[in-house]
NUTORLO-925079 format. One record per residue (C-alpha): x, y, z; residue in three letters. Coordinates in pm, 1 decimal, padded with zeros to 6 digits. Layout:
N
REC         x         y         z   aa
REC         X         Y         Z  ALA
...
end
This chain:
206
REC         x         y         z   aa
REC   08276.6  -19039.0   04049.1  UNK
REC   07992.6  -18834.2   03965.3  UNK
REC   07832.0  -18612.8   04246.6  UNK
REC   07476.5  -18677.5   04359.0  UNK
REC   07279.4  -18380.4   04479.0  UNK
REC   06952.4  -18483.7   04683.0  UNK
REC   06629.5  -18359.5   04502.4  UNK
REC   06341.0  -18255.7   04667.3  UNK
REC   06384.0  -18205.0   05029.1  UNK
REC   06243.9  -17931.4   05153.4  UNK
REC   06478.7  -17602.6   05184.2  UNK
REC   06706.8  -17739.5   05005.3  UNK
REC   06745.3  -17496.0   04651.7  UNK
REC   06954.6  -17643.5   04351.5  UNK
REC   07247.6  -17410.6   04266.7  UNK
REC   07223.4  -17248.7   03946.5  UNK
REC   07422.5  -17350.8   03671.4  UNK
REC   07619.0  -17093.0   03466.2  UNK
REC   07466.9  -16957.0   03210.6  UNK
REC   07128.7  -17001.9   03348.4  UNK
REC   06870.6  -16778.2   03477.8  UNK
REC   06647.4  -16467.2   03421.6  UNK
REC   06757.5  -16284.1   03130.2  UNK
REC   06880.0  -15915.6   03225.7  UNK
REC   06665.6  -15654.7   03128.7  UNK
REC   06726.3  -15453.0   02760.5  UNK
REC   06915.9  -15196.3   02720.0  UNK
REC   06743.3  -14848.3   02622.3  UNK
REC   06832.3  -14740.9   02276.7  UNK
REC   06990.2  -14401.9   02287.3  UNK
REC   06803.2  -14383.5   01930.8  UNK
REC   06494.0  -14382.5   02154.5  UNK
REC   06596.7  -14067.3   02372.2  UNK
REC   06694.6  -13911.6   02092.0  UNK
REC   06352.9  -13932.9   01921.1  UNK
REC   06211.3  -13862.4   02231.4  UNK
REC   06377.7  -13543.7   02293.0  UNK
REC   06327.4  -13470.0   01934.6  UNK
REC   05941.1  -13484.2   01960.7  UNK
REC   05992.0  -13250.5   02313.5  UNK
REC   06166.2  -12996.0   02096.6  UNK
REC   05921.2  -12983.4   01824.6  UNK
REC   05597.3  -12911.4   02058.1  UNK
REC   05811.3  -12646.7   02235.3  UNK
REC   05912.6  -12502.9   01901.4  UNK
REC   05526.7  -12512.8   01776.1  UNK
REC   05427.4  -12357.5   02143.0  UNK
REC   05666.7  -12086.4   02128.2  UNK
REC   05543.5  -11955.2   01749.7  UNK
REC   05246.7  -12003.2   01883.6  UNK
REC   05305.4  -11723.5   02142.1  UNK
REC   05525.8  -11507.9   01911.3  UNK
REC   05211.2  -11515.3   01684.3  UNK
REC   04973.8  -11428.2   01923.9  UNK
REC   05215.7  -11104.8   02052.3  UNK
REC   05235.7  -10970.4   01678.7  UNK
REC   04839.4  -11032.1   01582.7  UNK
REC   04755.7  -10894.2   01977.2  UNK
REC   04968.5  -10591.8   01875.9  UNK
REC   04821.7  -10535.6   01530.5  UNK
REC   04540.7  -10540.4   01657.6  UNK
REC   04612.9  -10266.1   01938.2  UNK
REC   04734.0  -10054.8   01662.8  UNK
REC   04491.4  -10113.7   01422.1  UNK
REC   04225.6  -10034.5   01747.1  UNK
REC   04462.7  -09736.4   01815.5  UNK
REC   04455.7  -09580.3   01492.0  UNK
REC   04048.9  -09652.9   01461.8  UNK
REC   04030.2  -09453.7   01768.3  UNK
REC   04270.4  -09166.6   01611.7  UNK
REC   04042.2  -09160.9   01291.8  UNK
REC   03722.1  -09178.7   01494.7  UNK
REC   03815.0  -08884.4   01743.9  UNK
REC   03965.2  -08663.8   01465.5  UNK
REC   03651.8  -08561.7   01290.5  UNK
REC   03501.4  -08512.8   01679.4  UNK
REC   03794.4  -08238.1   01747.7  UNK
REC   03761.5  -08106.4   01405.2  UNK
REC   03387.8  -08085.1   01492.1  UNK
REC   03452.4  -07912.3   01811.6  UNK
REC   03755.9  -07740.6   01716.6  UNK
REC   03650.2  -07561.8   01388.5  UNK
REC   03399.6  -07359.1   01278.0  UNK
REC   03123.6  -07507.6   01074.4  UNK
REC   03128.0  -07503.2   00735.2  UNK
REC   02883.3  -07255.5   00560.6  UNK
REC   02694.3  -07380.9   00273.1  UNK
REC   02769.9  -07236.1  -00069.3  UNK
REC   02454.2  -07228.5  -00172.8  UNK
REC   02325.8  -06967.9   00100.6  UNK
REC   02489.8  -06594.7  -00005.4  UNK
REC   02719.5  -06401.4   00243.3  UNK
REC   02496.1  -06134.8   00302.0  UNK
REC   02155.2  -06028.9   00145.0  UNK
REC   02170.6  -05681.1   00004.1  UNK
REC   02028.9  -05444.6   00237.7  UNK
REC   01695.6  -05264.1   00214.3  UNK
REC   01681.1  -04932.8   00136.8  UNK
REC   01562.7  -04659.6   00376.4  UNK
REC   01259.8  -04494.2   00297.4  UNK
REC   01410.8  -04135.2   00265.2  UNK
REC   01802.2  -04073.0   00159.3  UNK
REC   01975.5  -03737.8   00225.1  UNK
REC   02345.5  -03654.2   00101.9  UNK
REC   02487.1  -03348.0   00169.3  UNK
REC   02844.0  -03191.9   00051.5  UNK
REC   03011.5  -02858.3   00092.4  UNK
REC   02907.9  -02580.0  -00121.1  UNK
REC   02937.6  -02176.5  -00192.9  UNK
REC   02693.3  -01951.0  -00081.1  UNK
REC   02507.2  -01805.6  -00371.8  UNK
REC   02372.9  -01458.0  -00240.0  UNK
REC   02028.1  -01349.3  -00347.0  UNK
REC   01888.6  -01042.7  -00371.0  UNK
REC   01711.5  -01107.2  -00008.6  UNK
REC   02036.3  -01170.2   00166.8  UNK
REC   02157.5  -00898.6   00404.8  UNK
REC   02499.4  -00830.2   00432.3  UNK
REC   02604.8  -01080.1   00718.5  UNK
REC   02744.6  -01419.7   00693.8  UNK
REC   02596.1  -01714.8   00553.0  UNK
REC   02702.3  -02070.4   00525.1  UNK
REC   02521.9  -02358.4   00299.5  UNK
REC   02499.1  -02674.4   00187.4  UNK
REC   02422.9  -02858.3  -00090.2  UNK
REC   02164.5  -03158.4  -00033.7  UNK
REC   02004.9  -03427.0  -00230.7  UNK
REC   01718.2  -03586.0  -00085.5  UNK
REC   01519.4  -03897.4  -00267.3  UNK
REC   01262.1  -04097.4  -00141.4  UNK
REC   01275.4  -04481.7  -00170.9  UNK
REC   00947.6  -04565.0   00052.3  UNK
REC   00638.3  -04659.4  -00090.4  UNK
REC   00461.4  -04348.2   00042.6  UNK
REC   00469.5  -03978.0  -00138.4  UNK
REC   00719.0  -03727.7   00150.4  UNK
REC   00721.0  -03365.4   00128.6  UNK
REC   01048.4  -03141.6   00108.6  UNK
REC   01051.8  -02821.7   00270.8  UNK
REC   01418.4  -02539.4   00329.3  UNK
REC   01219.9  -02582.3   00671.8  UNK
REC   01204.7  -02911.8   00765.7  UNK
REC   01626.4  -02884.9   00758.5  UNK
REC   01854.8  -02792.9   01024.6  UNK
REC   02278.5  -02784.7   01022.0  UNK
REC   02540.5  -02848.9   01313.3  UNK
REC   02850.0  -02760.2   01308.1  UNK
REC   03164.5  -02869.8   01404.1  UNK
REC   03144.7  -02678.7   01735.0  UNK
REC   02789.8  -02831.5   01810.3  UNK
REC   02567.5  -02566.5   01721.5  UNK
REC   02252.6  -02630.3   01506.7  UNK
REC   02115.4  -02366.1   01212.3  UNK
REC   01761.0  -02356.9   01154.7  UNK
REC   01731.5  -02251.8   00772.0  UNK
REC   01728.3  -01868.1   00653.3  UNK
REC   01524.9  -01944.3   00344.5  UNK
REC   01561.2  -01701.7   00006.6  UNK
REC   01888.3  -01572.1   00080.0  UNK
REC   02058.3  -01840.6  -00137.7  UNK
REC   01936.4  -01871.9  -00462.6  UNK
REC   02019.2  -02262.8  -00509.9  UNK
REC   01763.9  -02274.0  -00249.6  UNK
REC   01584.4  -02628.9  -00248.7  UNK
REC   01251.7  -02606.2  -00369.7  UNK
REC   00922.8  -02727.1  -00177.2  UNK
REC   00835.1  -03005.4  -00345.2  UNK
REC   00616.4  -03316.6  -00323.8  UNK
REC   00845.9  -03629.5  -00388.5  UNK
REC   00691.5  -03968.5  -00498.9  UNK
REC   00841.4  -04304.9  -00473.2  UNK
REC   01195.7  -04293.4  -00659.5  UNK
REC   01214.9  -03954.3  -00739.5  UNK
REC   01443.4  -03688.1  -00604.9  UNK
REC   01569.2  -03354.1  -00558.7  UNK
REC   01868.9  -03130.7  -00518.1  UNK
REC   01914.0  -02778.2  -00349.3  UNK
REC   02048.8  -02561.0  -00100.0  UNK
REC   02001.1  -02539.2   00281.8  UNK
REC   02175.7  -02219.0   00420.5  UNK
REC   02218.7  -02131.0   00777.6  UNK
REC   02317.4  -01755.1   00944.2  UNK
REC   02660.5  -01734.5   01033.7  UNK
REC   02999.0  -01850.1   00913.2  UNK
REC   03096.6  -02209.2   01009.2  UNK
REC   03223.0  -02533.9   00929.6  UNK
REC   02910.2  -02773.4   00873.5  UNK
REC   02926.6  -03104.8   01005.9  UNK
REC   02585.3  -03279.6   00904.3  UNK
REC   02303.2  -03199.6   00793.7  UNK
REC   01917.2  -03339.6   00968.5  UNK
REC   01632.1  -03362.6   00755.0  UNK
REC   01259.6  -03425.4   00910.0  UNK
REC   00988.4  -03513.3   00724.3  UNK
REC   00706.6  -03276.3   00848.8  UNK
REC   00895.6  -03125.4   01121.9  UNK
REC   00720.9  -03380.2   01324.4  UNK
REC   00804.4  -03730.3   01158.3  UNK
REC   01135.6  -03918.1   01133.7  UNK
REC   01471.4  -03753.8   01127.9  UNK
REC   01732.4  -03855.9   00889.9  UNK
REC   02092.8  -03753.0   00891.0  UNK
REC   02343.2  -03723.8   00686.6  UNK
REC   02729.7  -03592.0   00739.4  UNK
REC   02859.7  -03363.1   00535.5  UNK
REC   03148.4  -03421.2   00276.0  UNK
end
């Protein structure tokens, strides 16, 4: 006898017959995590050379800054720290001018005359030579000697006969003579002054 199940009346909801209803939902592919997971790992990879590139270009570049700044102060401490450089070109030193009048003087024998008395005497053999532009006169009197001890000679003139002569001297030329003071002692230089009343020159005697 077949069963009879009333159809539409209200609240009344047909029973479901096996095999029937909504379909479950699909199943997620572990394929699809995989790829999933993949594409995670391959942005992380690309952000993390990203990062390791920027670290090894920042610190390039720090060095690169670092050893502008070495090269760039170097010449500034050279600068301060050294002397400057002289130009080749330019000499050391120009050669000095001469002075206008040049007295030697060395050690010498006395040469008695035959206006020498019989006391001591002590000269000195001098060179004088004028290098001005201007004539200067030589005179046994415009000479004086100091000793060793300080004192000065005036000149005791004829009582040597190497006596220097009174002479007129012009530009370059020169003359040679003795200058003899009273007294035995060791001379030390001798002062030469052009017309007792001009400039004194010295020279030391060797």
């Amino acid at each position: 006898m077949t069963q009879q199940y009333p159809q539409h009346q209200p609240g009344f909801a047909a029973p479901q017959q096996p095999g029937w209803g909504p379909p479950p939902p699909p199943k997620k592919s572990p394929a699809g995590k995989i790829v999933g997971l993949g594409c995670l790992g391959v942005v992380a990879l690309f952000v993390v050379i990203g990062i390791i590139g920027a670290l090894v270009s920042g610190g390039d570049d720090g060095k690169d800054a670092a050893a502008t700044g070495a090269r760039s102060s170097a010449p500034a401490a050279q600068e301060e720290g050294a002397a400057p450089e002289q130009d080749e070109s330019v000499t050391d030193a120009e050669p000095k001018a001469k002075a206008p009048v040049a007295v030697t003087a060395k050690t010498t024998s006395f040469a008695k005359s035959i206006l020498a008395d019989g006391g001591d005497y002590t000269s000195v053999l001098v060179t004088i030579t004028n290098n001005g532009d201007e004539p200067i006169d030589v005179n046994p009197l415009y000479f004086t000697i100091t000793g060793t001890d300080g004192t000065k000679h005036t000149a005791e003139l004829a009582v040597d006969e190497n006596q220097i002569d009174t002479v007129t001297l012009a530009r370059g030329e020169n003359v040679s003579g003795t200058v003899t003071g009273k007294g035995a002692f060791t001379p030390k230089y001798v002062t030469y002054t052009d017309g007792l009343l001009g400039d004194s020159v010295r020279a030391d005697v060797s």
